[in-house]
N, C-alpha and C positions, 0 to 999 in steps of 0.2 A: 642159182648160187647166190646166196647174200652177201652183201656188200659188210665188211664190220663198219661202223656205225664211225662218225664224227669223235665222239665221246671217249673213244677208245684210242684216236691221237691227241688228247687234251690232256693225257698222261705223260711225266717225265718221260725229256726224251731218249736216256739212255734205257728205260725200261720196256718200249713201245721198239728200239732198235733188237734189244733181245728179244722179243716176245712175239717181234716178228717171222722170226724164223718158224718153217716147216708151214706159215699163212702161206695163201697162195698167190698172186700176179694175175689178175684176170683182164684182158684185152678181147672188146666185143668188135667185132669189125658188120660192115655195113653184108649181107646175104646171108647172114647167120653162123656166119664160120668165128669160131672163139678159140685164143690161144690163152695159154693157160701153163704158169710154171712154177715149181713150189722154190720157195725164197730159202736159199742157203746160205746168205752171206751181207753185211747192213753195216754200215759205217753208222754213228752216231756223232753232229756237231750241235754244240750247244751255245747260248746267249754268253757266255766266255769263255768262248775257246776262240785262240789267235788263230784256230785254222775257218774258222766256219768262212762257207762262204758269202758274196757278194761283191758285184766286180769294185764296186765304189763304199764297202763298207767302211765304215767309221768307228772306232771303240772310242769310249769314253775314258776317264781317269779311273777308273772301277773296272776297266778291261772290258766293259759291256756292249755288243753291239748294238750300234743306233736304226735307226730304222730311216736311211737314207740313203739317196741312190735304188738301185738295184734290190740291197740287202732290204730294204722296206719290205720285200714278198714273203721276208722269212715270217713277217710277224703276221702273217694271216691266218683266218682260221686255221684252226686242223682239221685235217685229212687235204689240204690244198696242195695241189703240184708244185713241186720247183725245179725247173726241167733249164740244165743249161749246156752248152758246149764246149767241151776243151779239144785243145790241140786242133782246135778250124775243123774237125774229122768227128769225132764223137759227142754223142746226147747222151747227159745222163741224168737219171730219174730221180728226186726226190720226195720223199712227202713231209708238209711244215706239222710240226708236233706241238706240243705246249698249249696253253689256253692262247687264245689269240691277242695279242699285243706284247709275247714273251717271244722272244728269237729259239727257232731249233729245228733240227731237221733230219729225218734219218736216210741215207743214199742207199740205194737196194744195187747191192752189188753183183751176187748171183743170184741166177733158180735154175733148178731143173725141170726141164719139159715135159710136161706131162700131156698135153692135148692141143693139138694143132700144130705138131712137130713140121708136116711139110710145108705147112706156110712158112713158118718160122726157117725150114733152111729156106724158101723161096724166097725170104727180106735177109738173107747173108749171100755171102759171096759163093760160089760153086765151088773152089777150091780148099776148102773145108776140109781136113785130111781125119779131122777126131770130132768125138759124137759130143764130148763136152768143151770144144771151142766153140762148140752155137750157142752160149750164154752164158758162159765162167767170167764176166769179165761186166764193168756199170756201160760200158759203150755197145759191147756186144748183144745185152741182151734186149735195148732197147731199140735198136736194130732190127732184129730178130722179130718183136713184138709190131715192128712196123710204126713205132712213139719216135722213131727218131730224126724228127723236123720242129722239134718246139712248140710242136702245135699245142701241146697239150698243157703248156705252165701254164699256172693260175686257174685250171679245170678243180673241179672238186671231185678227189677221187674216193667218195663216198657212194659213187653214182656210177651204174654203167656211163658210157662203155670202157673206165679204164677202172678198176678198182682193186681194193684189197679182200680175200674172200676166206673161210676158216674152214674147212672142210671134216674139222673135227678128230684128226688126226691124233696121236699121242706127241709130246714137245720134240724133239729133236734134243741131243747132248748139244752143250753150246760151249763154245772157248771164244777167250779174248784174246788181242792182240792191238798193238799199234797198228794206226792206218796206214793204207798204201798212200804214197807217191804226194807227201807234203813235206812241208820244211819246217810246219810252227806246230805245237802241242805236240811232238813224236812221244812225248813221254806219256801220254792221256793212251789208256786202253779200251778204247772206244771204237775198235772192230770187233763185231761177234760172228761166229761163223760154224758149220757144223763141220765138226772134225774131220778129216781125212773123206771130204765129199766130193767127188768128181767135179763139180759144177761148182766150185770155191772159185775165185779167179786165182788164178797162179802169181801174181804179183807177190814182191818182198814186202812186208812190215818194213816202214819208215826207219825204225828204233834200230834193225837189224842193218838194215844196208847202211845208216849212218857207221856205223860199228865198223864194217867192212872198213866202206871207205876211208875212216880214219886211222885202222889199222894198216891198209894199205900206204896210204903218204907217209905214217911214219916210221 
């Protein structure tokens, strides 16, 4: 299976986050066993957007992020990991896009399973009740893949054993949306996702639950 190429994240990154979808997720593990899931679902953050991230990033007067602290990894080449944890509990995946010394990043939120499913429930919990909670979600599925201790940031995933693969398939329909679970850019539509796909994470759009909630207090 071919890795897509460096070249191919040196493209803007909201185009590289659509273009993503229906690519595949390929995790080589050590005895030859390979898990493998096709990508349905990619947040997009770019070098000004108040949501991107970095635990210590800095914007500039231009709103642009600096390349310090933490946020420094976003400016790496492309096709490099950006693998971080939230809520003490989950790892989630990134890959740095842009030519390298421009910040951007796209989060691979879902995929569906396609090859090495019993491993894959083997790195989730037993109590698993639905076939698409083992990777509908950016914590779950890097779980699942067995990527979820950090080991992996700043790996080049151009390169077995964790990479991105094209299997040659026809595009998948794509829709946008506000991102899940931020507080800054909710207005930027820079989720894409394939429509009504099992393996989408169930999370609300940002845009939407604000909406709620402030119709609720008032």
């Amino acid at each position: 299976m071919q890795p897509l190429p460096r070249s191919y994240f040196a493209q803007p990154t909201l185009d590289v986050a659509a273009d993503l979808l229906g690519k595949l997720l390929v995790r080589e593990r050590d005895g030859g066993t390979r898990l493998v899931g096709r990508i349905v679902e990619t947040e997009a953050y770019t070098r000004d957007d108040p949501a991107m991230h970095g635990w210590k990033a800095v914007f500039d007067g231009g709103g642009l992020v600096l390349p310090q602290g933490r946020a420094a990894d976003l400016f790496a080449a492309p096709g490099t990991a950006y693998v971080y944890r939230i809520y003490h509990t989950n790892w989630l995946l990134n890959v740095v896009t842009e030519p390298e010394g421009t910040a951007g990043a796209v989060l691979i939120r879902g995929i569906e399973p396609l090859e090495g499913v019993d491993a894959m429930q083997a790195n989730r919990p037993p109590t698993l009740k639905r076939a698409r909670d083992l990777t509908n979600g950016p914590g779950k599925l890097t779980q699942a893949l067995d990527i979820a201790d950090g080991a992996f940031h700043g790996t080049d995933l151009t390169t077995p054993p964790l990479y991105f693969a094209d299997d040659s398939q026809p595009p998948p329909a794509v829709e946008t949306s506000s991102r899940i679970g931020i507080s800054r850019g909710i207005d930027r539509m820079y989720r894409f996702y394939v429509p009504r796909h099992p393996f989408v994470s169930p999370g609300l759009p940002s845009d939407i639950k604000l909406a709620r909630m402030t119709k609720r207090r008032g």
